[in-house]
C-alpha positions as CSV (number, residue, x, y, z in Angstrom):
1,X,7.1,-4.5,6.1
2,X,9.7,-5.7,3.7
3,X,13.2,-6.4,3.6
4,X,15.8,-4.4,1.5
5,X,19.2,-5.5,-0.1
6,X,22.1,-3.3,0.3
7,X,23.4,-1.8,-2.8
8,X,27.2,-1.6,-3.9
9,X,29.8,-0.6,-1.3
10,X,31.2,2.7,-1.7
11,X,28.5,3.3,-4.6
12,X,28.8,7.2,-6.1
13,X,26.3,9.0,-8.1
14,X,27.4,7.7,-11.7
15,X,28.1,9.9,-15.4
16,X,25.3,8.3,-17.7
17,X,26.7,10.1,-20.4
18,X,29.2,7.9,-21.0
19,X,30.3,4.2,-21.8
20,X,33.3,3.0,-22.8
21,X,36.2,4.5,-24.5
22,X,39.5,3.0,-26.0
23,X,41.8,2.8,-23.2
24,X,43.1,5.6,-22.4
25,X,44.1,5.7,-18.5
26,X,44.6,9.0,-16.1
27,X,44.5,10.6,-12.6
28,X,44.2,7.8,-9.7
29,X,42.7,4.9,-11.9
30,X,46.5,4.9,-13.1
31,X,48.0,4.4,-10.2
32,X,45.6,1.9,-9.6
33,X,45.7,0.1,-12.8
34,X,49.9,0.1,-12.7
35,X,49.6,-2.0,-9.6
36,X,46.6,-3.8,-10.1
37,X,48.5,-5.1,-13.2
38,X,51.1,-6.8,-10.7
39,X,48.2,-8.4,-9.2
40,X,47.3,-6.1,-6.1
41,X,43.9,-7.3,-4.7
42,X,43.4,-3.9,-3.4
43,X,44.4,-2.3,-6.6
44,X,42.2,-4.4,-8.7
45,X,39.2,-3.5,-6.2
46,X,39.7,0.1,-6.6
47,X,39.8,0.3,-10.1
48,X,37.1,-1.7,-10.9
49,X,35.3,1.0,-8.9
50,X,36.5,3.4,-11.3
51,X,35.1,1.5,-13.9
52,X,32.0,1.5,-12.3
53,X,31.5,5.1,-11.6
54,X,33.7,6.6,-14.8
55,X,35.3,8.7,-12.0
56,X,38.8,9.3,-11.3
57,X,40.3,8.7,-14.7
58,X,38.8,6.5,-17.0
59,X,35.1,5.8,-18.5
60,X,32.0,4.1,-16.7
61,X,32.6,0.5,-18.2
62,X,30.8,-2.4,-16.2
63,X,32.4,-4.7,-18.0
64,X,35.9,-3.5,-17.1
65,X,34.6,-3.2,-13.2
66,X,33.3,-7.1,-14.2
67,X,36.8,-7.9,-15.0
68,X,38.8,-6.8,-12.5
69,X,36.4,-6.9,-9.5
70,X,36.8,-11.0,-10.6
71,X,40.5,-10.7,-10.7
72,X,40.6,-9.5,-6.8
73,X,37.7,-11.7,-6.4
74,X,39.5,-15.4,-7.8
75,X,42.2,-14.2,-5.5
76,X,40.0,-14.3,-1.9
77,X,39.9,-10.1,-1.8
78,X,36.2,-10.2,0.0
79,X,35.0,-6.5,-0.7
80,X,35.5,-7.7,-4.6
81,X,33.9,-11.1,-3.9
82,X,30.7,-8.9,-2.5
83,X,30.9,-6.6,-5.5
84,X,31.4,-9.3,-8.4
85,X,28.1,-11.2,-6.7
86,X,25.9,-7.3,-6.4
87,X,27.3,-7.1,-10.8
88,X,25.6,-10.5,-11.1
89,X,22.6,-9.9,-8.8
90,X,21.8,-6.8,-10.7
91,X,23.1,-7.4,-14.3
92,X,25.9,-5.1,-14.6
93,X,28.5,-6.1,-16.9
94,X,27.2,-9.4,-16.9
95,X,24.4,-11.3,-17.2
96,X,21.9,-11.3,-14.4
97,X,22.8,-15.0,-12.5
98,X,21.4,-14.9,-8.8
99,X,23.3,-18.6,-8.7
100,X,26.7,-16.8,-9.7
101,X,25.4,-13.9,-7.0
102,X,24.6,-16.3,-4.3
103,X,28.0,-18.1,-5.0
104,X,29.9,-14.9,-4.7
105,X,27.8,-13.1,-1.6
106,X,28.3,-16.6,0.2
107,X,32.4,-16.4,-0.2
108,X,32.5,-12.8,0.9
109,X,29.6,-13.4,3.9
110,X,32.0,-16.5,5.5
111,X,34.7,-13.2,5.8
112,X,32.6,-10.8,7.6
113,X,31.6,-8.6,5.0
114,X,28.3,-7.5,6.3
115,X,26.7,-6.3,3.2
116,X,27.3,-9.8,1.7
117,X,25.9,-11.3,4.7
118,X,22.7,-9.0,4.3
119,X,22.2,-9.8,0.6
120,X,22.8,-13.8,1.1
121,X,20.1,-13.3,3.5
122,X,18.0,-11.7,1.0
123,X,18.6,-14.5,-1.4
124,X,17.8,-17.1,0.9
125,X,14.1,-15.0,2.1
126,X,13.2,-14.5,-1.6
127,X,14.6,-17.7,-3.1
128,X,16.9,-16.1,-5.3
129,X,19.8,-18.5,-6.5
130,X,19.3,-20.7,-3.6
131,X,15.5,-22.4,-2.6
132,X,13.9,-20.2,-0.3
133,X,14.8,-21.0,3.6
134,X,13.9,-18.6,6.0
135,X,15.8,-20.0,9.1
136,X,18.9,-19.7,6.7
137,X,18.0,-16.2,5.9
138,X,17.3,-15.5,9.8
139,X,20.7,-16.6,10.3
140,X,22.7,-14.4,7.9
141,X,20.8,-11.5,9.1
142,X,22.0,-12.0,12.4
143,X,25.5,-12.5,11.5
144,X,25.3,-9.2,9.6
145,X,22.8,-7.0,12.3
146,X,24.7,-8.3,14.8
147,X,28.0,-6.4,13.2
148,X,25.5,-3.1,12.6
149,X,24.4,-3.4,9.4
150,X,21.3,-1.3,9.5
151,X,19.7,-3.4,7.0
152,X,20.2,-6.8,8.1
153,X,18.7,-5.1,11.8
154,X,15.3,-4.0,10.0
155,X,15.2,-7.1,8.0
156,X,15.9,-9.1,11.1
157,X,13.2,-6.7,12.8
158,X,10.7,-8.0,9.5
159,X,11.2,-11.6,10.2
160,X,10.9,-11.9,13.7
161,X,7.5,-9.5,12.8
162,X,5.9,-11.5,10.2
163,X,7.4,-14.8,12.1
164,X,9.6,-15.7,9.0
165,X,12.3,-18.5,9.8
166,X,11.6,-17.6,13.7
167,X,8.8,-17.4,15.8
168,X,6.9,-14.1,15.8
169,X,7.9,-11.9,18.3
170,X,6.9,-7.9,18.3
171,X,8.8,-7.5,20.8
172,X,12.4,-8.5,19.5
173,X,10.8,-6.7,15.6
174,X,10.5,-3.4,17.6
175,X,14.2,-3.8,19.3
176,X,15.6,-4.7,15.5
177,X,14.2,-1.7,14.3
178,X,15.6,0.7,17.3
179,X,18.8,-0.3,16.6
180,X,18.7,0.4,12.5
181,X,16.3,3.5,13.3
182,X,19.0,5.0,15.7
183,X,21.2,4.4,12.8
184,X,19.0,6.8,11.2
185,X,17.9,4.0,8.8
186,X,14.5,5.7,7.3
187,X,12.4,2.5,6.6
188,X,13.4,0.8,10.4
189,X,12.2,4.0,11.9
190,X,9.1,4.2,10.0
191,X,8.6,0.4,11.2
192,X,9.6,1.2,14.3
193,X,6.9,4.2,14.2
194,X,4.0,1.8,12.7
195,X,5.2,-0.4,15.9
196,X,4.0,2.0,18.5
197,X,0.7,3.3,16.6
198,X,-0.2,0.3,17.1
199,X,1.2,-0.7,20.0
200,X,2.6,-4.0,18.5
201,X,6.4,-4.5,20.7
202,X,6.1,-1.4,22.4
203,X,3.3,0.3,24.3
204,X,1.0,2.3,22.0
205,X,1.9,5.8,22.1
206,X,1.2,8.1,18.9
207,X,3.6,11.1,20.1
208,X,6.5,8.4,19.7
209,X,4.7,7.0,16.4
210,X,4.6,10.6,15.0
211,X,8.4,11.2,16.5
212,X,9.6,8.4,14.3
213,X,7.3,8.8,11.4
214,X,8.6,12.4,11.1
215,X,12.2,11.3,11.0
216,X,11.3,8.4,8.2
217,X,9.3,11.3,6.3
218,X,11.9,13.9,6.4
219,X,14.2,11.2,4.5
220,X,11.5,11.2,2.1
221,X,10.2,8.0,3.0
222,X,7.0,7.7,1.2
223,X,4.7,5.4,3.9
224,X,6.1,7.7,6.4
225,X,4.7,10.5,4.6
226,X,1.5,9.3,4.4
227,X,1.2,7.9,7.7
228,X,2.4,11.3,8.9
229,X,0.0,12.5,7.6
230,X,-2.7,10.8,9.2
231,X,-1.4,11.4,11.9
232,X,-2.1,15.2,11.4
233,X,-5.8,14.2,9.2
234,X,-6.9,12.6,12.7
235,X,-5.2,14.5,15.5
236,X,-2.9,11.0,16.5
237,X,-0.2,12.3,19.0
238,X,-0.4,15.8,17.1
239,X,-2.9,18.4,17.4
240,X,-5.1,17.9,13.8
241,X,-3.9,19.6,11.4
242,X,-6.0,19.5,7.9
243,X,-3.2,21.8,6.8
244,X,-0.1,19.6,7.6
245,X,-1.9,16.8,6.7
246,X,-2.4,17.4,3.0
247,X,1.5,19.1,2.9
248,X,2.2,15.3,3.7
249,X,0.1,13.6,1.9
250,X,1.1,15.3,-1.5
251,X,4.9,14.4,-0.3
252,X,4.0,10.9,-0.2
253,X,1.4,11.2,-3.4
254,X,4.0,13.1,-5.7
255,X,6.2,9.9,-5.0
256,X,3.2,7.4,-6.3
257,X,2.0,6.4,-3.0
258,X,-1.5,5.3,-4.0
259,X,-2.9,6.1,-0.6
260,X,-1.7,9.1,0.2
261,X,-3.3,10.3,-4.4
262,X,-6.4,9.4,-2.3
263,X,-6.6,11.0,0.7
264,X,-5.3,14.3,-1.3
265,X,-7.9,13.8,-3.5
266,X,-10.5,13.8,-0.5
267,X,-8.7,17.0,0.8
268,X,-9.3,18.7,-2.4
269,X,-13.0,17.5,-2.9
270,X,-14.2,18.4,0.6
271,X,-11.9,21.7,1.1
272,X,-9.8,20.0,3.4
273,X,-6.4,21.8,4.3
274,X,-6.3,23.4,0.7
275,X,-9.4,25.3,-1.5
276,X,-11.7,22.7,-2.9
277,X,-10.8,21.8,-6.3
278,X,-12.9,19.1,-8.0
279,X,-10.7,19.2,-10.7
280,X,-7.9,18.2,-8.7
281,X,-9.6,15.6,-6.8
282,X,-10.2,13.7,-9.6
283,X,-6.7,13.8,-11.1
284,X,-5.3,12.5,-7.8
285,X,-8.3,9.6,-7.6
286,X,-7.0,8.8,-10.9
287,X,-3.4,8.4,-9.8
288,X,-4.8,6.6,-7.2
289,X,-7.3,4.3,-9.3
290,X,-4.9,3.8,-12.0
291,X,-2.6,1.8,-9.7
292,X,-5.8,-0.2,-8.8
293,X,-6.6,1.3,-5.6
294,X,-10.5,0.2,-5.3
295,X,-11.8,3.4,-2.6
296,X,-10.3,5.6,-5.5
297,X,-11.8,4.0,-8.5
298,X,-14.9,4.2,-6.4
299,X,-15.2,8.1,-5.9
300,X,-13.6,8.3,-9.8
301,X,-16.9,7.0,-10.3
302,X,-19.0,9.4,-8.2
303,X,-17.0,12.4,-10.0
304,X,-17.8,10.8,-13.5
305,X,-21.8,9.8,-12.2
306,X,-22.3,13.3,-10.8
307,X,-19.7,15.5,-13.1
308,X,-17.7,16.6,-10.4
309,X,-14.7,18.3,-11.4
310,X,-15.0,16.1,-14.9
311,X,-17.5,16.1,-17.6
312,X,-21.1,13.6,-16.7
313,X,-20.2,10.3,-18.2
314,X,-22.4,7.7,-17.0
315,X,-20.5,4.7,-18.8
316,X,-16.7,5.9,-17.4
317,X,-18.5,5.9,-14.2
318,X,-19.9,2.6,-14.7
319,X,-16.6,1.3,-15.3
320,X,-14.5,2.6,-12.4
321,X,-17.4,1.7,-10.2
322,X,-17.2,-2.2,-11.7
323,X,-13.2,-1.9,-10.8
324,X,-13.5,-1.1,-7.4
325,X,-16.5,-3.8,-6.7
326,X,-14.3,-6.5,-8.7
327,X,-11.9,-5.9,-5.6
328,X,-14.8,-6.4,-3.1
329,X,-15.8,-2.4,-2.7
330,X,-19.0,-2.8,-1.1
331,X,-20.0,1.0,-2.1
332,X,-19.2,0.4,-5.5
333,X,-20.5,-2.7,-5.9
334,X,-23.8,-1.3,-4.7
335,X,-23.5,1.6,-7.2
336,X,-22.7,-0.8,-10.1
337,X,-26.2,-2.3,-8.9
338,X,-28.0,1.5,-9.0
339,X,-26.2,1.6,-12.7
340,X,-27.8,-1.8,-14.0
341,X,-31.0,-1.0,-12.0
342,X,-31.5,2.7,-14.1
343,X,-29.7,1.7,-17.1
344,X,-26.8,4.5,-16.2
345,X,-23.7,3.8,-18.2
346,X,-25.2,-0.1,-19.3
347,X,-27.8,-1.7,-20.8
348,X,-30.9,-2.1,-18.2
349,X,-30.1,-5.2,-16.3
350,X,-32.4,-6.2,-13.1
351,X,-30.5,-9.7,-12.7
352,X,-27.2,-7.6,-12.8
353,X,-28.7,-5.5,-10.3
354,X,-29.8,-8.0,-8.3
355,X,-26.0,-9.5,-8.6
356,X,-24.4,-6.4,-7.1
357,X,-27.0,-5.3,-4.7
358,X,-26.4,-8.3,-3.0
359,X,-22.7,-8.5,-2.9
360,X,-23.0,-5.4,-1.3
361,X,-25.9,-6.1,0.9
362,X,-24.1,-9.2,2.4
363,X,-21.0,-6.9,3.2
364,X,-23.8,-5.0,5.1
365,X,-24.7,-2.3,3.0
366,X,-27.9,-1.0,4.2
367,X,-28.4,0.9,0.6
368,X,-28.0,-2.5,-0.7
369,X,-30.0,-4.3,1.6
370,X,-32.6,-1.7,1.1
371,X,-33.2,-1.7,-2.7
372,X,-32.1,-5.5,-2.5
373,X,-35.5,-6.0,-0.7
374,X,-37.3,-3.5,-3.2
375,X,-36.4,-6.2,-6.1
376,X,-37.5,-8.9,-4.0
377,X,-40.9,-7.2,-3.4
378,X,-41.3,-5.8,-7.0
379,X,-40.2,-9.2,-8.6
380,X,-37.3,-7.1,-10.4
381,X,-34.8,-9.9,-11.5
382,X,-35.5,-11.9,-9.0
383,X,-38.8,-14.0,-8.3
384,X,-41.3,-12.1,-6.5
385,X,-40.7,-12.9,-2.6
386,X,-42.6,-11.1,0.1
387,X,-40.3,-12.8,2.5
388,X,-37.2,-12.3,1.1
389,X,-38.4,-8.6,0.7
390,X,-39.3,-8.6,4.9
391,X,-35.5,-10.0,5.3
392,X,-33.8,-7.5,3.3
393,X,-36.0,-4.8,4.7
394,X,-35.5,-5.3,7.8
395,X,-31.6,-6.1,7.7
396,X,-31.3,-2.4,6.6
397,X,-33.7,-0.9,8.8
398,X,-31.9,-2.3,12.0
399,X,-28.8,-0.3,10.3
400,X,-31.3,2.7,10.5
401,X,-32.0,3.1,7.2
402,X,-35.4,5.2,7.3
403,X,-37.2,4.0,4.0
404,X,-36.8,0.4,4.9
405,X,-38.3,1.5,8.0
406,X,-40.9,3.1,6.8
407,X,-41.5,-0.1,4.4
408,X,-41.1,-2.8,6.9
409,X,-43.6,-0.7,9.1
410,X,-46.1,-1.4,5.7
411,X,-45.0,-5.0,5.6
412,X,-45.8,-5.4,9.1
413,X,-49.1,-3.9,8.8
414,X,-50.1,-5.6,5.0
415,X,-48.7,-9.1,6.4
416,X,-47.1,-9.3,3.6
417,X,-43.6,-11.7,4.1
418,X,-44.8,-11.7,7.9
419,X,-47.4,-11.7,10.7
420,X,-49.6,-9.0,10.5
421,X,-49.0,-6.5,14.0
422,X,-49.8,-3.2,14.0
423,X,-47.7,-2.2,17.0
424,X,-44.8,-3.2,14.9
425,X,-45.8,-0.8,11.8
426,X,-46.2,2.0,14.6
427,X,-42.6,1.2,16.0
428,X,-41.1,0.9,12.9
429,X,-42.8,4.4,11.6
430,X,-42.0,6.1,14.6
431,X,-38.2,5.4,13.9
432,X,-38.4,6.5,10.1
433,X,-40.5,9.2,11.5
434,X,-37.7,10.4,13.4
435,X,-35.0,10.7,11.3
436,X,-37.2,12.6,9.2
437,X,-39.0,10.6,6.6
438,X,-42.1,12.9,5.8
439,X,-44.5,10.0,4.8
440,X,-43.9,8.2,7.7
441,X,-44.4,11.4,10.0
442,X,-47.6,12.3,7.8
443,X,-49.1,8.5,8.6
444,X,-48.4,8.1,12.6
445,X,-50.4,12.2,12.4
446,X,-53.4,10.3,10.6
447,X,-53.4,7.5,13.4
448,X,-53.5,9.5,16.0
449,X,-49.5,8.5,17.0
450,X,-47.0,10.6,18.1
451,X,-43.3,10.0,17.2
């Protein structure tokens, strides 16, 4: 969730193309310069919104808007006040000076100029010109939601949702972001959508989540995109739809959303709502990974360790697996173990794969805790410790992980890391035995056991 400031009243699209020229005055910016010249406020508004557009007769020139947006402004003309502080705020045709933006946002905010109110607000959340003070922010915007300002309601709707400058209240976040969603503002109704997937304010209903993501999405909201389509990826208040679903997440993806690169990367390795494409899964985990999103840098990895839809390079694989488990990616970081364990991509390392196995095996990776335990039995970077083996072992055959329970089956039986008990190698064999594990099916036939 995060709060937006408005941008300049009345803004056009704005000629690039041009600068400034030697004054040379025509169409409506005349009229307006004539009187703004005898010291019209409103004149002297309008034509510095010429200058700012280089529409109606003379030249995009900040500077000039600078000018005579402060001319209006020095005189109490509160649109020109707002305007003069958004120049400051965003360093057009001056300086960038949040003090001199504050200062002017604050003179047009005590006239009603909701915008001004909004921005001041901004200021004040952010710390911008002013110190930070979120009741102060809270209260400018109120003044401005409370007039309609669409922004000031879903910035209102933030606070009272993250409990900034009020107390937290879903409830009052959700109403905020009706009344700027009804407005059809795009980012309060994808709030107001995330609101009732998860039921936060409102009661949880996905058809109305969906309802409001769509509107958000169709304004080419990004997080509405995505979301959308997860929506249709998991059948959430629309029928699934693997084909919908990756329409929306390369809406969202083509616009950066680092989420949405990887879940249309999944689509294209597994054949998901388009043809598989390996090559295309990797360029969008690469979007993805490039903006440091660790699941993404994680199956970059797999591509590069496997040469899926990329050329085998053990070493790039290596790497994008160490990014991911830098972040805390248990499946990479137990990867970046198998890579130091084999010497795939670096040097031969047992230490280093002892490091990352057991990052990953205290997130609860049962890989992890499986070939964790192997060190510990084999004495590979690590001491040799039949009990520590037994631990590991059997934290990753409770996960179901059939060679650990083939193996704590054996440690049972050898007493090795704890009490001998045959019955326990039987049970332990019997579950291996029945997810499969040849070995252990082979050994309970020798006994005599069935499984």
């Amino acid at each position: 969730m995060k709060r937006i400031i408005s941008t300049l009243l009345l803004m056009l699209f704005i000629s690039v193309n041009a600068f400034a020229q030697t004054e040379n005055i025509t169409g409506k910016a005349k009229e307006y310069y004539e009187k703004a010249q005898q010291g019209d406020t409103e004149a002297q508004n309008n034509l510095a919104y010429c200058y700012y557009a280089g529409k109606d007769g003379v030249y995009l020139n900040y500077e000039k808007a600078v000018y005579w947006w402060r001319k209006a402004a020095e005189q109490g003309y509160a649109l020109a006040q707002y305007n003069l502080g958004f120049c400051y705020a965003n360093g057009k045709g001056v300086n960038q000076d949040y003090t001199q933006a504050v200062y002017w946002y604050r003179k047009a905010a005590e006239q009603g100029i909701a915008t001004a109110q909004n921005n001041l607000g901004y200021c004040y959340e952010n710390g911008r010109g002013v110190n930070q003070d979120y009741s102060q922010a809270v209260y400018w915007y109120s003044k401005a939601a409370e007039q309609g300002n669409a922004q000031a309601q879903n910035n209102l709707g933030d606070c009272y949702y993250d409990g900034d400058g009020v107390t937290k209240d879903y409830q009052l976040a959700a109403e905020w972001y009706r009344k700027a969603a009804e407005q059809g503002y795009a980012e309060a109704q994808y709030n107001l959508g995330y609101c009732y997937k998860h039921g936060e304010g409102v009661a949880k209903d996905y058809r109305q989540a969906v309802e409001w993501y769509r509107k958000a999405a169709e304004q080419g909201y990004a997080e509405a995109q995505y979301n959308l389509g997860v929506c249709y990826d998991r059948g959430h208040g629309v029928t699934q739809d693997y084909r919908q679903a990756a329409e929306w997440y390369r809406k969202a993806a083509e616009q950066g959303d680092a989420y949405a690169q990887l879940n249309l990367g999944v689509f294209y390795d597994n054949g998901y709502g388009v043809a598989k494409d390996y090559r295309q899964a990797v360029e969008w985990y690469r979007k993805a990974a490039e903006q440091g999103n660790a699941q993404a840098q994680c199956f970059l990895g797999h591509c590069y360790h496997d040469g899926k839809g990329i050329a085998k390079d053990y070493r790039q694989a290596a790497e994008w697996y160490r990014k991911a488990a830098e972040q805390g990616f248990v499946d990479a970081q137990y990867r970046l173990g198998e890579c130091y364990y084999d010497g795939e991509g670096v040097a031969k390392d047992y230490r280093q794969a002892v490091e990352w196995y057991r990052k990953a095996a205290e997130q609860g990776n049962a890989d992890a805790q499986f070939y964790l335990g192997g060190c510990y039995k084999l004495g590979d970077g690590v001491s040799k410790d039949d009990q520590q083996a037994f631990e590991w072992l059997r934290k990753a055959a409770e996960q179901g992980h059939a060679k650990a329970q083939w193996y704590l089956g054996a440690c049972y039986g050898s007493g090795e890391g704890v009490s001998q008990d045959y019955q326990q190698t039987i049970e332990w064999w019997r579950k291996a035995a029945r997810q499969g594990l040849e070995k252990a099916q082979k050994a309970l036939e020798e006994l005599g056991e069935t499984w």
